[in-house]
N, C-alpha and C positions, 0 to 999 in steps of 0.2 A: 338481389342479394343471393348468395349462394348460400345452398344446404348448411346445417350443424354438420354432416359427414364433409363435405367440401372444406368449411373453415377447421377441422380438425386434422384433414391431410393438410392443407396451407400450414399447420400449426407443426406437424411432426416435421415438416419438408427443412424448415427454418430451423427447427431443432437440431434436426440431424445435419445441416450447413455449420452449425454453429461448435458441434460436437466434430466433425473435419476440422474446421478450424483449430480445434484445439490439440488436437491431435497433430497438426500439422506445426504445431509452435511447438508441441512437445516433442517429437522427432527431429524436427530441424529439416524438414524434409519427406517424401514418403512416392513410390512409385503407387502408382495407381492400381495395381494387382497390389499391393501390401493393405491398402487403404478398404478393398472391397473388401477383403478378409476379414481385417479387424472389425467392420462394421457388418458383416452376414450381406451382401447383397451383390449382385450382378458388376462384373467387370460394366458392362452399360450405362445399368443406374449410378455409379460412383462418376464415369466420366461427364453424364449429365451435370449431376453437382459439380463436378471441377470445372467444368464448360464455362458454369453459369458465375461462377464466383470469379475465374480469369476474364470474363465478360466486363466487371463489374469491378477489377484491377484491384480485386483484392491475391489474388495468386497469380502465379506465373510460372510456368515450365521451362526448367536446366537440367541438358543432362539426363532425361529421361525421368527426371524428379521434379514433383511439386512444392512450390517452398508460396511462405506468406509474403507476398510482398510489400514494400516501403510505403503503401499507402495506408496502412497501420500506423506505421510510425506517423505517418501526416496529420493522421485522427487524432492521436493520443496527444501530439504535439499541439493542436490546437484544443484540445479538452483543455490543455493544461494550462497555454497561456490564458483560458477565458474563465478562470477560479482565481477570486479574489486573493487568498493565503497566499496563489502563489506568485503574481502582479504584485501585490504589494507586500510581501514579505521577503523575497530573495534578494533586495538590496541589506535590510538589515540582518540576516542570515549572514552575507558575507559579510560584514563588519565586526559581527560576533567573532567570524572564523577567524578573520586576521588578529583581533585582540587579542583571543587566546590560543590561537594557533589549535583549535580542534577539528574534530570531525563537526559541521553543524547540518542538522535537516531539518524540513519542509514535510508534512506528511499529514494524510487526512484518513476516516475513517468513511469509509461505502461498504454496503453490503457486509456487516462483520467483519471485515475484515482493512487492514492499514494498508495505505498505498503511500508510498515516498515517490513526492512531488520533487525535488529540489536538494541534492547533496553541494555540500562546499566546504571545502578542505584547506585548514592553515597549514600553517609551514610545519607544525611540529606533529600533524598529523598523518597515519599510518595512511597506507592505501583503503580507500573505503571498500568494507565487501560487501555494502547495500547501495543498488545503482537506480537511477532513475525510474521509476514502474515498478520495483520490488515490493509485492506481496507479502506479507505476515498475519498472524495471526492475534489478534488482539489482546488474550491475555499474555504474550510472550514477551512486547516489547514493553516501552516504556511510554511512549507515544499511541499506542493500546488504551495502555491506563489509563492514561489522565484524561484522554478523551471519553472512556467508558465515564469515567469520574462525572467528568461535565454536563454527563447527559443528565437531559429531565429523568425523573424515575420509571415515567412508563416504558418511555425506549430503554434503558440500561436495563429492564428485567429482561424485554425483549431478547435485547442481543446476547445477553446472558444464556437464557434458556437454549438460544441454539450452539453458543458455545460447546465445542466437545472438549479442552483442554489437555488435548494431547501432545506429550511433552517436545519441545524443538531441542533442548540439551536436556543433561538428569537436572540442572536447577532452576528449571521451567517449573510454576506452581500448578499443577495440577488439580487440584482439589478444590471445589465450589466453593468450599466454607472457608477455608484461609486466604483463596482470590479477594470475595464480598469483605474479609475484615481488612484486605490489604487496601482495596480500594476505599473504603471509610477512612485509612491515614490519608492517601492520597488528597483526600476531599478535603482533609483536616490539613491540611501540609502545605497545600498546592503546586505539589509536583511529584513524578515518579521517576523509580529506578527501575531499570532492566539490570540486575545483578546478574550476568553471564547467563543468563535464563533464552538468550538468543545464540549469540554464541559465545561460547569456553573463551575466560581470559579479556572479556569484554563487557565494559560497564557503558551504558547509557544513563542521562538524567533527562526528564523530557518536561514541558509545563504546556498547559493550552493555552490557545490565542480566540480570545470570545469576537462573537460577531456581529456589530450592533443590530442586527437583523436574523439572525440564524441562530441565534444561539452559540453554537461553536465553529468557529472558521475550521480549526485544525491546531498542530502542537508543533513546536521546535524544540529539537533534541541537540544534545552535544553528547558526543562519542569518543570513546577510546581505550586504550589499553588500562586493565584493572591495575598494572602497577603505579599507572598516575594519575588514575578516576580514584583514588585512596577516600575515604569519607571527609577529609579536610579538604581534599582541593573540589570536593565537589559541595560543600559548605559555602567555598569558597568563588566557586565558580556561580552559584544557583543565583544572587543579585544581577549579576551581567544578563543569564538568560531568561529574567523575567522580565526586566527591563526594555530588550529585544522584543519579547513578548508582546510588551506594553505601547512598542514601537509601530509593531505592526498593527494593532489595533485602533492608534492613531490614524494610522493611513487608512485604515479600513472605515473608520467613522470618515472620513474627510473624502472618500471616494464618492 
């Protein structure tokens, strides 16, 4: 067994891999003199790290630049097929979408935060500007909500307290105490809205899909423009997408 000083350098070594990495998704790219700088450390010790992670076909050199390469997208692609929501939900996702020709999604909550599993687009829907992997922030969307909603009580304080509630538009709710009474309707209702609290001019309605085993699989939203997310067609719409809901949780019992 190695030292407490050993498994702590092993611990920063992997850190500081993991902190490149993200650096390297957030630049798009980075030469190896830019990467020592932003991190304080030797032209040397940075090439070690890139060595070891092009080793390991997580990177690869273009162009005198480092970029992450496609065996991310490999990972992610297989995370996703091997989650039940999204095996057994994007068939009835696209049949939502054709009905009503919207935006419809697949989306789950980790770590505080929503990941969009599965977008599918009808005919009368815009270009989606949330894509496969897209990150949000829980109390922002709508698919946020209703999953905060569905939690048992001891995790929803959880996830709450590390909530920062920092606004994504000006009508992003901010404020603890009007989030907790907004999520009490949602509980009461059984579904949420994203009122342009994502983005300006765009309405979400979202509901969760339970999981005979897990509590909450995750939620399916329909999306689209505030001028025809009106409070009637989304009255109107909320049977279809619970229905769907109900569909998938079919297949999720019967898995």
């Amino acid at each position: 067994m190695g030292s407490d000083t050993d498994d702590g350098r092993r611990l920063e070594t992997v850190r500081n891999a993991f902190e490149i990495v993200e650096s390297l998704k957030r630049r798009d790219g980075a030469r190896l003199t830019d990467l020592a700088t932003e991190f304080d450390v030797s032209d040397g010790t940075m090439h070690t790290y890139l060595n070891t992670l092009r080793a390991d076909g997580l990177v690869y050199k273009a162009d005198g630049e480092y970029r992450l390469s496609l065996e991310w997208f490999t990972l992610g692609t297989e995370l996703r097929e091997r989650m039940p929501v999204y095996r057994h939900g994007k068939g009835p996702a696209d049949d939502l979408a054709r009905r009503t020709g919207d935006l419809v999604y697949l989306a789950v909550e980790q770590r505080g935060r929503v990941y969009y599993l599965y977008p599918t687009r009808g005919d009368d829907a815009p270009e989606p500007a949330t894509s496969v992997g897209t990150v949000r922030p829980l109390h922002a969307v709508s698919a946020g909500k209703v999953l905060l909603a569905a939690m048992p009580d001891g995790k929803r304080e959880r996830v709450l307290e590390d909530l920062t509630f920092e606004p994504v538009t000006e009508k992003t709710i901010v404020d603890r105490d009007e989030f907790r009474e907004e999520l009490e309707r949602i509980t009461d209702q059984g579904h949420a809205l994203n009122d342009e609290e994502e983005f300006l001019g765009s309405r979400t309605v979202a509901t969760s899909i339970a999981h005979p085993d897990r509590g909450v699989a995750g939620a399916i939203c329909a999306s689209g423009p505030k001028t025809r997310f009106d409070d009637g067609y989304i009255d109107d719409l909320l049977p279809a997408l619970k229905e769907t809901a109900n569909r998938i949780e079919i297949n999720l019992q019967r898995s």
